[in-house]
PAROFI-465593 format. One line per field, with one value per residue (C-alpha): residue number from 1; x negated, y, z. Coordinates in nm, 4 decimals, padded with zeros to 6 digits, always signed. Example, Ala and Ser with C-alpha at 12.3 -4.5 7.8 and 13.67 -1.06 7.14 Angstrom:
BEGIN
vexti <- [1_2];
xx <- [-01.2300_-01.3670];
yy <- [-00.4500_-00.1060];
zz <- [+00.7800_+00.7140];
***
This chain:
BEGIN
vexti <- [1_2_3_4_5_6_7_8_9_10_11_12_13_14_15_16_17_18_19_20_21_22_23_24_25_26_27_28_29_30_31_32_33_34_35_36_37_38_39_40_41_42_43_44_45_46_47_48_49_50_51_52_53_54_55_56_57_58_59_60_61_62_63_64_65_66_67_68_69_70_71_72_73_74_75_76_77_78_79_80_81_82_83_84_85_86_87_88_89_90_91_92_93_94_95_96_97_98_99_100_101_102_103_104_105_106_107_108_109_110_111_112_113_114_115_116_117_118_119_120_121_122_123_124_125_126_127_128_129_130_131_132_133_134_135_136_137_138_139_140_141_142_143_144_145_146_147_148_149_150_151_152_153_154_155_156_157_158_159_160_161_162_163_164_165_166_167_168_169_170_171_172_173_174_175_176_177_178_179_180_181_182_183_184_185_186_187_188_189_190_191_192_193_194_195_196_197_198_199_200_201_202_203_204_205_206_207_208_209_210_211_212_213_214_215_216_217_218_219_220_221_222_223_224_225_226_227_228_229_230_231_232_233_234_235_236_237_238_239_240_241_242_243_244_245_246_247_248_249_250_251_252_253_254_255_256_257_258_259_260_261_262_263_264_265_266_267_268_269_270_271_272_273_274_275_276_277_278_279_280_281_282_283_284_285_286_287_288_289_290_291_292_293_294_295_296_297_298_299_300_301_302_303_304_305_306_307_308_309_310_311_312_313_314_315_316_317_318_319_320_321_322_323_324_325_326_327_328_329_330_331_332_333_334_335_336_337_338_339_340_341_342_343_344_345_346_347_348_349_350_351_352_353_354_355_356_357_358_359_360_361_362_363_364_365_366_367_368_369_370_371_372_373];
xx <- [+05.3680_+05.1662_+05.2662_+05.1024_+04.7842_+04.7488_+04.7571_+04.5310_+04.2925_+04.3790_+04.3374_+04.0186_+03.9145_+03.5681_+03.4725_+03.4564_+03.2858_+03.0138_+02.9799_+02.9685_+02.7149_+02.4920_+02.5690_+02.4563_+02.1405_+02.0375_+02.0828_+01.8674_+01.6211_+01.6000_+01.5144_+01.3074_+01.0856_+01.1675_+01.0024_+00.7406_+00.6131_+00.6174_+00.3748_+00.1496_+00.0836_+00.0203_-00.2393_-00.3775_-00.3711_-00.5842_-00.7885_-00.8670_-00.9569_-01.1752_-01.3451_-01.4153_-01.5089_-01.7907_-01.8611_-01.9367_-02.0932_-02.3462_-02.4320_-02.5112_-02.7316_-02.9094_-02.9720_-03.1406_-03.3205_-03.5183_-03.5570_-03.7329_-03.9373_-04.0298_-04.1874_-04.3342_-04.4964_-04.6911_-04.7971_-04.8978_-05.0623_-05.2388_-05.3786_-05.4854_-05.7352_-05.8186_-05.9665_-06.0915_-06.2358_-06.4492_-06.5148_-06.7593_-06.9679_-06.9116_-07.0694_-07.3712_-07.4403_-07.3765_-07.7521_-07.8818_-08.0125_-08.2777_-07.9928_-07.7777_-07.7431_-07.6170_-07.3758_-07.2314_-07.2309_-07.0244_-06.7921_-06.6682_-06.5407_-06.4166_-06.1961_-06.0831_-05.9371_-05.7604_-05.5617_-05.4628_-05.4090_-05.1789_-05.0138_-04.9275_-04.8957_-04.6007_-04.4303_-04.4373_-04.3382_-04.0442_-03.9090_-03.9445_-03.7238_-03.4525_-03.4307_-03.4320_-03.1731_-02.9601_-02.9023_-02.8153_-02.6315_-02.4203_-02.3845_-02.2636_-02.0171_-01.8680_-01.8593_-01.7206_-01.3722_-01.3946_-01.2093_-01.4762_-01.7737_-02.0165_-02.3554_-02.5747_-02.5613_-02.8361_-03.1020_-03.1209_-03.0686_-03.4399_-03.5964_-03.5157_-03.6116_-03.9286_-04.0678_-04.2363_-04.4415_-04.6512_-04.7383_-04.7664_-05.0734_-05.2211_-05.0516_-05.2214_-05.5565_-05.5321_-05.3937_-05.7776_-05.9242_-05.8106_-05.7954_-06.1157_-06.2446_-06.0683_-06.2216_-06.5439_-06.5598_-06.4559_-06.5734_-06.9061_-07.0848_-06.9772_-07.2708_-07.2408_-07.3945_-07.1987_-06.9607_-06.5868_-06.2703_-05.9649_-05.8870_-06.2108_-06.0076_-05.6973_-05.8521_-06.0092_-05.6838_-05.5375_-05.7600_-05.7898_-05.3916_-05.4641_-05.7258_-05.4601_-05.1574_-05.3908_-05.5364_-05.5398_-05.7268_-05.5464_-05.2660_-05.0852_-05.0015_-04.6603_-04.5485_-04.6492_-04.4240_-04.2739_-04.6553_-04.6767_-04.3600_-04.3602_-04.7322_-04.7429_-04.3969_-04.1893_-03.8418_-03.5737_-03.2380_-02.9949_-02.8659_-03.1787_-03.3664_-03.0410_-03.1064_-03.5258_-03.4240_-03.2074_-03.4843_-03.7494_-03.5137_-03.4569_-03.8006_-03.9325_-03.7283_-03.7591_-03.5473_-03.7122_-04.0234_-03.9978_-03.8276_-04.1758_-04.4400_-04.2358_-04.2513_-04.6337_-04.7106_-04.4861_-04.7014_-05.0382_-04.8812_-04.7896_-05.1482_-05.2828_-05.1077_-05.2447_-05.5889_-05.5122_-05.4511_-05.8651_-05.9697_-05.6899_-05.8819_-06.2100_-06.1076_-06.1994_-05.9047_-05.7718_-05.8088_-05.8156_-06.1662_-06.2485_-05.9993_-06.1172_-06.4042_-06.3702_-06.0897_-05.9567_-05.9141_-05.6256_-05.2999_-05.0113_-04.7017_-04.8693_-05.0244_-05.4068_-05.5102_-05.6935_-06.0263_-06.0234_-06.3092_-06.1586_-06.2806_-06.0421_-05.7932_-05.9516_-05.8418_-05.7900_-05.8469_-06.2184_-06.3013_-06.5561_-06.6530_-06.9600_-06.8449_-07.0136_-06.8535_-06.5002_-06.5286_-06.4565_-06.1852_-05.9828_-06.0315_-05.8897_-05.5554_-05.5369_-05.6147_-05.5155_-05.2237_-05.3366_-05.0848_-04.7804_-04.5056_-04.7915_-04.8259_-05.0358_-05.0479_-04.9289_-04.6263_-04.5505_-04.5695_-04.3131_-04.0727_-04.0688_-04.0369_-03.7379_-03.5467_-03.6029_-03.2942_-03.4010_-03.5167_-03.1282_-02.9742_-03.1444_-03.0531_-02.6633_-02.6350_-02.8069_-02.5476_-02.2293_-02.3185_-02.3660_-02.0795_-01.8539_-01.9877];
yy <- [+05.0760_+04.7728_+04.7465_+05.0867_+04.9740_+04.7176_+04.9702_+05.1812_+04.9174_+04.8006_+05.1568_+05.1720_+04.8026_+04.9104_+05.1884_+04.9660_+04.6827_+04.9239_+05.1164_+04.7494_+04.6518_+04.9488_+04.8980_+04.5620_+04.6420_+04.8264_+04.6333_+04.3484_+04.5890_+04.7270_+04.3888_+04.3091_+04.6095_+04.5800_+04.2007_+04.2899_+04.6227_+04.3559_+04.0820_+04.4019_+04.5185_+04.1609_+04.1079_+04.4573_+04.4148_+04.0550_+04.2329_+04.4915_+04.2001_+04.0170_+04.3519_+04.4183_+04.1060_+04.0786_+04.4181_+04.3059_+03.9968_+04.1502_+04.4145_+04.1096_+03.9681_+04.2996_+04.3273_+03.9638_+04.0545_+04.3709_+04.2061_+03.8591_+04.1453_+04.3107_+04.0039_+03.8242_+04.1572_+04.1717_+03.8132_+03.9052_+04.2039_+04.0237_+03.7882_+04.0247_+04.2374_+03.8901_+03.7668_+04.1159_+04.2161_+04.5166_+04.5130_+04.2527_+04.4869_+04.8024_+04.6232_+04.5048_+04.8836_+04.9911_+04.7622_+04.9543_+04.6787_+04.6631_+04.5402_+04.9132_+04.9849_+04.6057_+04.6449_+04.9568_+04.8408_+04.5141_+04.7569_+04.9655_+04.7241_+04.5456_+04.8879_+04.9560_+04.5308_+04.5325_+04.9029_+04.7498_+04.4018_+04.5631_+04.7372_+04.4342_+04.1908_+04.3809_+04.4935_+04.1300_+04.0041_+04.2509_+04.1623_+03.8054_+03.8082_+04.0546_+03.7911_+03.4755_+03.6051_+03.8205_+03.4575_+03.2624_+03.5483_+03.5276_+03.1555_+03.1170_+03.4124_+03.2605_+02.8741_+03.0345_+03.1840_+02.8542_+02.4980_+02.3628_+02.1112_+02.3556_+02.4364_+02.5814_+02.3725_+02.4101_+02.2279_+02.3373_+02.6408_+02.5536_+02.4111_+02.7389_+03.0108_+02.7848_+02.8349_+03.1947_+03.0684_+02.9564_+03.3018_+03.4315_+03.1347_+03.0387_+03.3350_+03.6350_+03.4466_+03.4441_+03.7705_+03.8872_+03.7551_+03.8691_+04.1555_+04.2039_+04.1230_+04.4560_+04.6636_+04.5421_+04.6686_+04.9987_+05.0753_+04.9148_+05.1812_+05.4632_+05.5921_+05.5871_+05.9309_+06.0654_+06.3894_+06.2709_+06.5265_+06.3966_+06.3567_+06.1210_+05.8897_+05.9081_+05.8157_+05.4821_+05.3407_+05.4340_+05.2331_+04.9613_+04.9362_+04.9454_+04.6791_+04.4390_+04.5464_+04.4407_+04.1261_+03.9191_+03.5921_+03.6169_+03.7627_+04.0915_+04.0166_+04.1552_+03.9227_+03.6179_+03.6446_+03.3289_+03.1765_+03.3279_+03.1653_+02.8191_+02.7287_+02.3440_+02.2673_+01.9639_+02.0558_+01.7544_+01.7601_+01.8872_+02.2096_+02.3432_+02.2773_+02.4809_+02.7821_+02.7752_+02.8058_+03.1346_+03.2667_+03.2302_+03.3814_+03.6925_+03.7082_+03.7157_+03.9281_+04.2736_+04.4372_+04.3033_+04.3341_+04.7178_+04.7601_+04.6071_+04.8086_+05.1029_+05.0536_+04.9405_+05.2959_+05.4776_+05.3126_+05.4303_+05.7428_+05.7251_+05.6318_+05.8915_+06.1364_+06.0685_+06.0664_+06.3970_+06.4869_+06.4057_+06.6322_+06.8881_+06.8653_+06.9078_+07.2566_+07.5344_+07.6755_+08.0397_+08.2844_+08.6603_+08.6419_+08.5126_+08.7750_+09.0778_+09.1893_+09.5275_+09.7624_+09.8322_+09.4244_+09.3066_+09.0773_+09.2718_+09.0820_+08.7367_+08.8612_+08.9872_+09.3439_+09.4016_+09.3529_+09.0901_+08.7600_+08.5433_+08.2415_+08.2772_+07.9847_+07.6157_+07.4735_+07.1208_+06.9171_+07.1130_+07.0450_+06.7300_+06.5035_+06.2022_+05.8618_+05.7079_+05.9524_+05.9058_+05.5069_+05.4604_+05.7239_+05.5314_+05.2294_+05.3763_+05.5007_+05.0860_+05.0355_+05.3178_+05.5413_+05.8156_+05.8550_+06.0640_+05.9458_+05.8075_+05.4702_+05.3524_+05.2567_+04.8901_+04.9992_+05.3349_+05.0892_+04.8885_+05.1107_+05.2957_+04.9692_+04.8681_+05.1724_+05.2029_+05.2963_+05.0960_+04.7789_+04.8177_+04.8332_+04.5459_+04.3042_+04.4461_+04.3451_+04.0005_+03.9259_+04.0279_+03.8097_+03.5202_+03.5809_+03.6294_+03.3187];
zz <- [+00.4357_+00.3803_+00.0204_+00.0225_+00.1849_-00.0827_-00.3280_-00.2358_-00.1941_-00.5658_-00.6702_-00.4841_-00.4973_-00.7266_-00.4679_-00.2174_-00.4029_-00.4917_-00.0858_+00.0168_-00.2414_-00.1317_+00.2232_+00.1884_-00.0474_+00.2377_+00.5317_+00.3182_+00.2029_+00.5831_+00.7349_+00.4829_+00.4917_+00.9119_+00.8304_+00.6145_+00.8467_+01.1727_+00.9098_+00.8322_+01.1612_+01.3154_+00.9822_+01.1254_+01.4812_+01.4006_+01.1539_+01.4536_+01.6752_+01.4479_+01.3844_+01.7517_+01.7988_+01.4781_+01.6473_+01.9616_+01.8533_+01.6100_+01.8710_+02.1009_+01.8301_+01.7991_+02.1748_+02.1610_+01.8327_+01.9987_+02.3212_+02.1658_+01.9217_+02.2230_+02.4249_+02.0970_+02.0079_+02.3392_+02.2713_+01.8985_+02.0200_+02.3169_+01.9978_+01.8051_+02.0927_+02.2181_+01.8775_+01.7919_+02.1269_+02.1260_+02.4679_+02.4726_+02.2378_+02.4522_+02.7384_+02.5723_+02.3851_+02.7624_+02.8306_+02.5168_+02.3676_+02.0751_+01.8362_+01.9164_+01.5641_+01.4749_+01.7278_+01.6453_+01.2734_+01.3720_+01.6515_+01.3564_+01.1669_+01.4617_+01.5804_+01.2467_+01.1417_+01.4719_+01.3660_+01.0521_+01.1853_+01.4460_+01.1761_+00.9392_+01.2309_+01.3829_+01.0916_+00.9564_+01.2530_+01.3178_+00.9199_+01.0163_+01.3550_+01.2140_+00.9040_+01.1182_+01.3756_+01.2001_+00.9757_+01.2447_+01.4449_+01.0972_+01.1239_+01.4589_+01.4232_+01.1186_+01.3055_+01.6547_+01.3716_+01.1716_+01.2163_+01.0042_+01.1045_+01.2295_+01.0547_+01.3742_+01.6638_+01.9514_+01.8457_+01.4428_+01.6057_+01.8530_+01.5165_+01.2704_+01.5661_+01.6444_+01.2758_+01.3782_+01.6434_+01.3495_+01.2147_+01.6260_+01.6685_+01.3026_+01.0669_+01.2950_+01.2321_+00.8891_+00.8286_+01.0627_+00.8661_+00.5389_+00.6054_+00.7704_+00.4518_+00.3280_+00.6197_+00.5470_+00.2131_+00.2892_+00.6054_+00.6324_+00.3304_+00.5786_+00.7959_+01.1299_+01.1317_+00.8979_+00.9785_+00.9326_+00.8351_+00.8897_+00.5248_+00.5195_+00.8007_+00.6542_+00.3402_+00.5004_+00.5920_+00.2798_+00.1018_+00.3139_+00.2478_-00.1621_-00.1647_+00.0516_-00.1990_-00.4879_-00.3155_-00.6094_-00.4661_-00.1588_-00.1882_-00.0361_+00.3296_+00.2897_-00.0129_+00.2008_+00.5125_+00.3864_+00.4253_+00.7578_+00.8526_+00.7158_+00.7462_+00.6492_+00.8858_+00.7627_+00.7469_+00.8158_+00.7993_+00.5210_+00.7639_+00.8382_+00.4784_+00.3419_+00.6505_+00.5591_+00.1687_+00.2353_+00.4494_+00.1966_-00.0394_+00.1410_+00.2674_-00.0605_-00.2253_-00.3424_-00.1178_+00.1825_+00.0242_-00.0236_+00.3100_+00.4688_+00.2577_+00.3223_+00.7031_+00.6578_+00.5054_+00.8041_+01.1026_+00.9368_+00.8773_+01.2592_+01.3843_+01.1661_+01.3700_+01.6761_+01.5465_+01.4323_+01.7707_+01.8572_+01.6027_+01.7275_+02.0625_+01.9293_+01.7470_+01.9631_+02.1488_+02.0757_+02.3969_+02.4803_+02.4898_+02.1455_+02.0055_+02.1754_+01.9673_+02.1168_+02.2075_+01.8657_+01.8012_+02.0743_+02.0049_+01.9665_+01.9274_+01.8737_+01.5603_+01.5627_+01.4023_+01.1150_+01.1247_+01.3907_+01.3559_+01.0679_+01.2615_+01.5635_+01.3831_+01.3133_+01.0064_+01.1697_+00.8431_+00.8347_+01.2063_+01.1459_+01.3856_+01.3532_+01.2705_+01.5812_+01.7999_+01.6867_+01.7297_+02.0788_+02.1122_+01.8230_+01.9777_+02.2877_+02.1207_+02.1289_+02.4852_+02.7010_+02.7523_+02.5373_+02.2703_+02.2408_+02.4780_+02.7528_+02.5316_+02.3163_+01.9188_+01.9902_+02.1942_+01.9664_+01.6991_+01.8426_+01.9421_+01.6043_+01.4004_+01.6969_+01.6247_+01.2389_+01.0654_+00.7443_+00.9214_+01.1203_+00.8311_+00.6762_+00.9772_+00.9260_+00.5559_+00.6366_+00.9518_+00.7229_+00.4371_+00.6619_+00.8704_+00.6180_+00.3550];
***
């Protein structure tokens, strides 16, 4: 019996070389792909992490990027009235004085700087912020996942941030007066007693906006950020002369730089829409009575019969109203809650430039290249 064991495994001894072969292939293969499946999903579950947590940490960098825009814009915006400030003028025209028409000369420029100032201030400023913090945001992410010396520590960190208190004191001076230089040279050949469409308005701000894009003796206010930031500051130290360079790189180049007149050209579009809504209020409301020319001329289903007065509809872009009247209800759009939303221009401003998709996505691409470096 044995001796006919060990024949059959002679007789067989290649059949079971080969099973065992392939039995063995596989158990190799099993553990290895068992091995390699166990390395993937640990290099996945740590990609995950690191994920969620550059998630999280950008998304913290975000919330303290809107909330220091939001309490340096009040301060930029408190500037701004404060060095343009209209009210001082109101009250003297208010003791009709024998200078009235000098005053109301000097209060229309005065109204329309401050709009535009606004404008440039806060967009400039809101680039400026979403740069500076979205860098170091980057930085510190990329130390806090690092074993390396550190670049950001708390005070280059105090230095870099400080740099855009210069453009919130000196740089909103400058740009005033700049670009009351603009206003002056389109606003001040328009008569006060002049009747104004709101094509005429829109047309002022529009070319206020040219002659500052083709500023060539001092330069368009967008495409000196890096100006409005540095001022005359000394940099020291090798870290923070290597974080300034990389700002003044971004801030001056094209991207950012089209990113900013772009969102420059939305806010006047945005103020122009609530001055729109004056001359919307000074167009003579529709009503039964203005319809009703006699029995034959009624609504019927929201549409008026033939033969009814074509004047019942006001073209809003023909409604015209006189330059001098349409002063002090601009400059209130400024001032009081009057706008859409119960704010005003400075706020709406704000809030639209805070929530703009483009400037978002700009402060994104700046954090992952610096986090990831």
């Amino acid at each position: 019996m044995l001796e006919g064991f060990k024949d059959f495994l002679r007789r067989h001894k290649r059949k079971f070389i080969v099973t065992g072969a392939v039995f063995g292939g596989l158990y190799l293969l099993t553990g290895y792909a068992q091995r390699k499946l166990r390395e993937w999903q640990e290099k996945e579950a740590k990609r995950f992490f690191e994920m969620t947590r550059k998630k999280q940490h950008f998304e913290s960098t975000e919330r303290t990027c809107n909330q220091t825009i939001l309490s340096l814009s009040k301060i930029v915006t408190e500037s701004i009235l404060s060095i343009l400030n209209t009210e001082e003028i109101v009250q003297k025209l208010q003791d009709n004085p024998e200078n009235k028409l000098a005053l109301w000369e000097q209060l229309k420029i005065m109204i329309y700087t401050r709009i535009c100032v606004l404008v440039y201030a806060l967009n400039i400023l809101q680039v400026i912020l979403r740069v500076q913090l979205n860098i170091i945001g980057g930085y510190l992410y990329r130390d806090s996942v690092r074993e390396e010396d550190s670049l950001v520590d708390g005070d280059l960190q105090a230095k870099y941030l400080s740099l855009c208190h210069h453009f919130v004191d000196r740089g909103v001076e400058d740009l005033v007066k700049q670009i009351e230089t603009a206003v002056k040279k389109v606003v001040e050949p328009v008569s006060l007693k002049k009747k104004m469409t709101l094509r005429e308005v829109e047309q002022i701000f529009w070319s206020i906006q040219t002659i500052l894009c083709t500023d060539t003796v001092e330069g368009d206010p967008v495409k000196k950020m890096v100006q409005y930031l540095m001022g005359n500051a000394e940099i020291s130290g090798a870290k923070l002369d290597t974080i300034v360079k990389e700002t003044m790189d971004l801030l001056e180049s094209d991207e950012v730089t089209t990113i900013t007149m772009s969102s420059v050209s939305r806010s006047f579009s945005s103020i122009i829409d609530e001055i729109a809504n004056l001359f919307v209020s000074k167009s003579a409301p529709t009503s039964k009575n203005h319809l009703e020319l006699n029995v034959d001329h009624v609504i019927t289903n929201g549409a008026l019969k033939l033969g009814a007065s074509p004047d019942t509809f006001v073209d809003v872009n023909k409604v015209e109203i006189h330059f001098v009247k349409l002063l002090p209800v601009i400059s209130e759009l400024i001032t009081k809650n009057t706008c859409k939303g119960n704010t005003n221009i400075p706020d709406l401003l704000t809030q639209q430039l805070t929530l703009s998709d483009k400037l978002k996505l700009l402060g994104a691409n700046i954090y992952e290249v610096f986090s990831s470096a």
